[in-house]
C-alpha positions in Angstrom: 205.0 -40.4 -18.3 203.1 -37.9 -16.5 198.9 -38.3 -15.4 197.0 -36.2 -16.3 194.9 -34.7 -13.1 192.9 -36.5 -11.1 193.3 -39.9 -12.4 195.4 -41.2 -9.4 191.9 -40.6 -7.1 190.5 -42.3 -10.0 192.8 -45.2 -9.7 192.4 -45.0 -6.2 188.7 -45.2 -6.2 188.7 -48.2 -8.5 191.0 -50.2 -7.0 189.1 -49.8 -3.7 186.0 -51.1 -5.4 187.3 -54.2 -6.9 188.6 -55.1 -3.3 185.5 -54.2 -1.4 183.4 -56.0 -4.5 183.5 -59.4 -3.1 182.4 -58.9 -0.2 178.6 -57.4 -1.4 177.1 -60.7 -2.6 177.8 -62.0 1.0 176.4 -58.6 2.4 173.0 -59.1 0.1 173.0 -62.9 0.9 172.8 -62.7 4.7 170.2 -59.6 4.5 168.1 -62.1 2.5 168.6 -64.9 5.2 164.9 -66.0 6.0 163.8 -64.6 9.9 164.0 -68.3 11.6 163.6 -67.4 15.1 159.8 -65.5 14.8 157.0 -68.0 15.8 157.6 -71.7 15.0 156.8 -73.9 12.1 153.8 -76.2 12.0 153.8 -79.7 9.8 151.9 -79.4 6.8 149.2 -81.9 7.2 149.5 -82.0 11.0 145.3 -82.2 10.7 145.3 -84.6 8.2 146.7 -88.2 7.1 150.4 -87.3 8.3 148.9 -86.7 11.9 146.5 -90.0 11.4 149.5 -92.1 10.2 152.1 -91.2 13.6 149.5 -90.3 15.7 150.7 -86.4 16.6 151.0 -83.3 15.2 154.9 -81.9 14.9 155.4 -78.1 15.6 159.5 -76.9 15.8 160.7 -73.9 17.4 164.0 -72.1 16.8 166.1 -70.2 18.8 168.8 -67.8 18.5 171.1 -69.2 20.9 170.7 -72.2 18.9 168.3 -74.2 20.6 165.5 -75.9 18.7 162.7 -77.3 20.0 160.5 -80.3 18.7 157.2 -80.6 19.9 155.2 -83.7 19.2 151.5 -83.2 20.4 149.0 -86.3 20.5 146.3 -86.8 17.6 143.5 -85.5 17.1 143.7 -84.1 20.9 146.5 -81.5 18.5 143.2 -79.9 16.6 141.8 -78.3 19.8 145.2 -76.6 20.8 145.4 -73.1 19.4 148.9 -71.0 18.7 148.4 -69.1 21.2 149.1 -72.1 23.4 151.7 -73.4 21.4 153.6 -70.3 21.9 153.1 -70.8 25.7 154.3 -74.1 25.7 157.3 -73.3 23.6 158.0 -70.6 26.1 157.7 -73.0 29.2 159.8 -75.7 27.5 162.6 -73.3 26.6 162.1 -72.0 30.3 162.5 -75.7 31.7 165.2 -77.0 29.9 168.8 -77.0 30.9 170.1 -79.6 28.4 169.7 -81.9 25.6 166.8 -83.6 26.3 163.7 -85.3 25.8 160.6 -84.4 28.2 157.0 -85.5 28.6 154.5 -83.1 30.5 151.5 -80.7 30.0 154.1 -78.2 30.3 151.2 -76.0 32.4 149.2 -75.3 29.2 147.6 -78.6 27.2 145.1 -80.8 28.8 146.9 -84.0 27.4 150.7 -85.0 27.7 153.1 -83.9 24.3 156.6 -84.9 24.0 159.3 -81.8 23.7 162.7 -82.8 22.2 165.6 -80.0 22.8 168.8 -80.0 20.4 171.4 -77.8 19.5 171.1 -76.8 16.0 174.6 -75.7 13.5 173.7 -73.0 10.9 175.2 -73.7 7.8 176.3 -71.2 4.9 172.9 -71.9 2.6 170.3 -71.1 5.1 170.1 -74.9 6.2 170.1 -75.7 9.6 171.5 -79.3 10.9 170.3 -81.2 14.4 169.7 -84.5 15.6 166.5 -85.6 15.1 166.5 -89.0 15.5 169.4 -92.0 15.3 169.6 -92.2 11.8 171.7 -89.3 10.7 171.0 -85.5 11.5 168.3 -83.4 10.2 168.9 -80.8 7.7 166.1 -77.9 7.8 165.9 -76.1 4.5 164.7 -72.6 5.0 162.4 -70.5 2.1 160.5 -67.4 3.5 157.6 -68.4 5.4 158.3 -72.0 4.8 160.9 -74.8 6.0 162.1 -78.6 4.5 163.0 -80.9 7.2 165.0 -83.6 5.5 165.7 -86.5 7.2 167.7 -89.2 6.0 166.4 -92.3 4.8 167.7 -96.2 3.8 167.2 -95.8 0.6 165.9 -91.9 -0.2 165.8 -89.0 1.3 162.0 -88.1 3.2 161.2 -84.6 3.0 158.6 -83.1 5.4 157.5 -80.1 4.6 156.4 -76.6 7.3 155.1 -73.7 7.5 156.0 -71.2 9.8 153.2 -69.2 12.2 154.4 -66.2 13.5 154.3 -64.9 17.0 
């Protein structure tokens, strides 16, 4: 049976977009990927009872070489230290460390000692990231705009900790 004109470019055309169809959702998914790597995420209620209870405030940095960067601050020293030094510290941790690690210092910027712990972190497919955070089990961070959901695992339930992010 003979086409009529045209209708082989049609076929062409449409069997070109069902195989380049799958791949758009993927396309839209990662363009939607929150920006992780901007500024660094602040505890929420690292001024209030959370800070109180453990005695420090917890700011985390992420990198794009996958590096993350826990920084545990003393309470209620933690209410006089601005971004701006946070940023610097972040910048002269990252600058410092070579390895896995945990260090203690003033890192040239806070008047009192805060703990940095460096990790690797693994990306995974539903804007989670997953790193060691203490001996329990690994961390999952759970990534939403300008916000993040550190969960941590627990004996019996899960803890979540929520954070918000403060850009650069």
């Amino acid at each position: 049976m003979k086409q009529p004109p045209g209708s082989r470019v049609t076929t062409a055309l449409l069997a070109v977009a069902i195989l380049l169809l799958p791949l758009f959702p993927q396309g839209i998914a990662a363009a939607a990927r929150p920006e992780i790597h901007s500024g660094y995420y602040s505890r929420d209620g690292n001024d209030d009872l959370a800070a109180k209870t453990t005695g420090y405030s917890i700011y985390i940095k992420f990198y794009p070489d996958q590096w993350v960067i826990m920084l545990y601050v003393p309470y209620p020293y933690s209410l006089s230290v601005d971004a701006a030094a946070l940023h610097k510290v972040f910048r002269n941790v990252k600058r410092e460390a070579r390895s896995k690690s945990y260090i203690r210092g003033s890192f040239g910027v806070l008047k009192e000692e805060a703990t940095a712990h460096i990790e690797t972190y693994k990306m995974l497919d539903d804007d989670t990231a997953m790193f060691e955070c203490d001996g329990m089990a690994p961390c999952r961070a759970k990534f939403s705009g300008d916000t993040m959901e550190m969960i941590k695992a627990g004996m019996i339930n899960n803890h979540i900790i929520g954070f918000t992010r403060v850009d650069d």
